[in-house]
Every structure is written in structure tokens, then in C-alpha cells.
N, C-alpha and C positions, 0 to 999 in steps of 0.2 A: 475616355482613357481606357485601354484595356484591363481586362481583367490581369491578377496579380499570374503570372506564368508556372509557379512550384509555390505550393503552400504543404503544409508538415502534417502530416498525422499525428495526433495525440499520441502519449505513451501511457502506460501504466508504471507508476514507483510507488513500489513495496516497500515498506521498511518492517521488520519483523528482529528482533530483540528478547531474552530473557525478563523475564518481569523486574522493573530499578532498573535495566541497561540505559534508559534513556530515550527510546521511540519516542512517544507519546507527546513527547517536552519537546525532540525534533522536528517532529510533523507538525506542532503546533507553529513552529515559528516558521517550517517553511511556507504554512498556510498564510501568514502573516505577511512576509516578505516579498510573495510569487503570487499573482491577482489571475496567471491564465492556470495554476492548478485548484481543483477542489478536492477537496473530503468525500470519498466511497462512502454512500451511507446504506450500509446492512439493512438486510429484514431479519423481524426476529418473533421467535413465537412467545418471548415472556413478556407480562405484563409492562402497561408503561409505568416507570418510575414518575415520581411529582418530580414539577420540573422539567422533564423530558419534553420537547416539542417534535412532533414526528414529523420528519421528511427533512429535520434535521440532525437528529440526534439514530432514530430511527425508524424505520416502518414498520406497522405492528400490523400481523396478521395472525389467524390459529392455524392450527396444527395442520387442518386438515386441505386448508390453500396451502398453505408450505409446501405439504408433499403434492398436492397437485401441479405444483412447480417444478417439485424435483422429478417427478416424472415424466415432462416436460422438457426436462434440459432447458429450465431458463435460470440458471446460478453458474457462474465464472465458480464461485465455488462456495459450500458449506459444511456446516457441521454440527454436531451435537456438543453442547458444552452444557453438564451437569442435567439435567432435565428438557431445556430449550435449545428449539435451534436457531440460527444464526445463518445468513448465508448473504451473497453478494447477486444483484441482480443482474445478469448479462445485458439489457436493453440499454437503458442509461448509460452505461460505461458505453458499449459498444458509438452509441452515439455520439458520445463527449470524444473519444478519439476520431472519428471520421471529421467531425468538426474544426479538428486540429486544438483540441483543451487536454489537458493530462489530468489524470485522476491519482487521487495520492490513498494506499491503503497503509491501517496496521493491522496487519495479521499474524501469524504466525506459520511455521515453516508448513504446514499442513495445505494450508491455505494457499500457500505459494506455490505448491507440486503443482495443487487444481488447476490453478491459473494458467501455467506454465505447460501444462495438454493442454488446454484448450486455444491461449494466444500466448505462445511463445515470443513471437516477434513484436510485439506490443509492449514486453512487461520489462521493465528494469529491476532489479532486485537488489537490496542491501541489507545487510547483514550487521547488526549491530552487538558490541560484544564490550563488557565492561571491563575495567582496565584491571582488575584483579575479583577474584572470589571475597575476601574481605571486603573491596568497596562496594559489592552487590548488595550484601547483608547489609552494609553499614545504609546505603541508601535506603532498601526496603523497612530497616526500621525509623528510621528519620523521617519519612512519610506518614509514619504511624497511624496506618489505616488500616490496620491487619493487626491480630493477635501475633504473639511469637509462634506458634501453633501453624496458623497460615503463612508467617515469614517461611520458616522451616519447610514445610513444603513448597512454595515456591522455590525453594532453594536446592530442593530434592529436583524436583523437574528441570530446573534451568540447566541442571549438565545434560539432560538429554538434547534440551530446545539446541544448546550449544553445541553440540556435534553434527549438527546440521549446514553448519557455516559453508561449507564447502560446494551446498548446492546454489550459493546464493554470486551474483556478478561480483559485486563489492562486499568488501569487510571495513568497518570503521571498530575501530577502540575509543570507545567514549572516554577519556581521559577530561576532555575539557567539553564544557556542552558548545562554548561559541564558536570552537574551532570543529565540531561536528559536524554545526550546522552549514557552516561555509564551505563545510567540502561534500554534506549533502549536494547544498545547491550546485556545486560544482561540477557533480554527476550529472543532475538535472541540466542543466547548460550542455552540455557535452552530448550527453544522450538526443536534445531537442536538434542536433548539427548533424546527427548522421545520414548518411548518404540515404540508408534504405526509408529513411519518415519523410523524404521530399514528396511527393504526389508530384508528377510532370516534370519532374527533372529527365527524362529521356526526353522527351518532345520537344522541352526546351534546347537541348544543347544541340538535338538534331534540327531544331532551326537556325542556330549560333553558325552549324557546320553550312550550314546553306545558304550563311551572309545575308539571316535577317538581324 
């Protein structure tokens, strides 16, 4: 039997959100529902948490491999958060997409620029925004994993994260999480059909045209 004629390149989807908008809860269930996406898993120079298994949660290195990397140009992209850095490794991804697997991130708009110089054509991107300022708060403390101290500033920063929406493909209003998440997937679907993820679709149809 021959080989399959057009098979897809992987994509990358972003989902990037104010902190309570809803991400985290998204991606958890597309991971759930979608068996050919996986979870980006960061490197990162802070210690591992108990609990933590690395190469899933994440890869732990110091300071000083970090930047041997960044000097390298091997990170889609990173960053400094509070003392430790954080960054995403270009190998793995890049591989997962040639393969034709999608890789699913949560980042932040930050994170999404990087990506977006370096593999534009690759990256799907959405934008998640909660359906009012009240229900952000109301979520962030209903989590009750943060002081009101820490709510309060995530609530300081979220109108910045939030003016960023504009660089992103898609916006969703998380209003309902089920109906989120089915129009996640629904990008996801949409995005995996497009003309430019075929690999061989020219050759193919240039044999169609020649009556094989």
C-alpha cells in the first residue's frame, strides 16, 4: 500500500488568559478530550516542588545551563519570573510539529510575541478574557489560594495582560467553561484543515492533474 500522499504538520496553540480567566481549566480538558495534542513542558531554574515529576511537570536545570541556552538560541521563548527563569525548549516542539502532533501552551502575551518571531506559521493563538472584572475577582478568590494582597495584584496586572488581546487570532469570553472549551476545540479542528499544514498537497494534486 502506498504511503499516505499529504500528511499535516503539527501546530502550536496558545492559550494565554489573565490569571481566574479560565486557561489552565481549558487546556486541562482539551488535553483530556484531544489524544494527538500534548502539554509544552518549560525548563525552569527554580527548585523542584514535592510532588513535581520532571519531564512532566518540569525540567530542572541551573542558572548557568539556562543561559548557555539562551545564548544558543535553543528557547521558542523565556523569561524571568521573580527570581527564576522559565523558558520553552525549541527541539521537542519543533519535532512534535514535523511529526504532525500539536503542542498545546499556557503562556502569557509575552511568551506569545517570542513564539510568533520565531514560528509564526506554526502558532495558533487565543486569547482568553473573562466575561466581566467582577467575575475575575469573584473567581480569584473562590480559588482561595492567594491572600487578598495577591488577589489585588493579580487584578492590578490583569488590565495590562488584557490589552494585549488584539495581538492574539482568537478572543473567547469565558462566560461558560463547557462552552469554551468546545469552541477551543473548534479552532483546534479548523486550524489542523488548513491548506498551508498539508505537507504534499502540491504533488498530490499535481498528480490528480495528470490522471493518476
Amino acid at each position: 500500500m502506498d504511503a499516505e500522499p499529504i500528511h499535516r504538520r503539527g501546530l502550536m496553540l496558545v492559550l494565554s488568559s489573565p490569571s481566574g480567566a479560565g486557561k489552565s481549566t481549558i487546556a486541562k480538558e482539551i488535553l483530556a478530550r484531544d489524544k494527538n495534542i500534548a502539554m509544552s513542558v518549560s525548563m525552569t531554574t527554580r527548585p523542584k516542588r514535592p510532588g513535581e515529576v520532571v519531564g512532566r511537570d518540569y525540567h530542572f536545570v541551573d542558572k548557568a545551563d539556562f543561559n548557555l541556552m539562551v545564548n544558543r538560541r535553543e528557547f521558542l521563548e523565556y523569561a524571568k519570573v521573580f527570581d527564576n527563569y522559565y523558558g520553552t525548549p525549541s527541539e521537542p516542539v519543533l519535532e512534535a510539529l514535523a511529526a504532525g502532533r500539536d503542542v498545546l501552551f499556557d503562556i502569557d502575551w509575552q511568551g506569545t510575541q517570542q513564539i510568533a518571531e520565531q514560528a509564526r506559521d506554526d502558532l495558533v493563538s487565543v486569547f482568553i478574557l473573562p466575561p466581566s472584572t467582577t467575575e475575575l475577582e469573584r473567581r480569584l478568590k473562590k480559588r482561595a489560594q492567594d491572600s487578598l494582597e495577591v488577589v489585588a495584584r493579580r487584578m492590578s496586572k490583569a488590565s495590562d495582560e488584557m490589552s494585549h488581546y488584539a495581538e492574539y487570532d482568537y478572543v473567547l469570553v469565558n462566560h461558560d467553561i463547557e462552552q469554551s472549551v468546545t469552541r477551543a476545540m473548534s479552532i483546534l479542528t479548523a486550524e489542523r484543515l488548513r491548506r498551508e499544514r498539508m505537507v504534499g498537497l502540491g504533488e498530490f494534486v499535481k498528480g490528480l492533474r495528470a490522471g493518476q
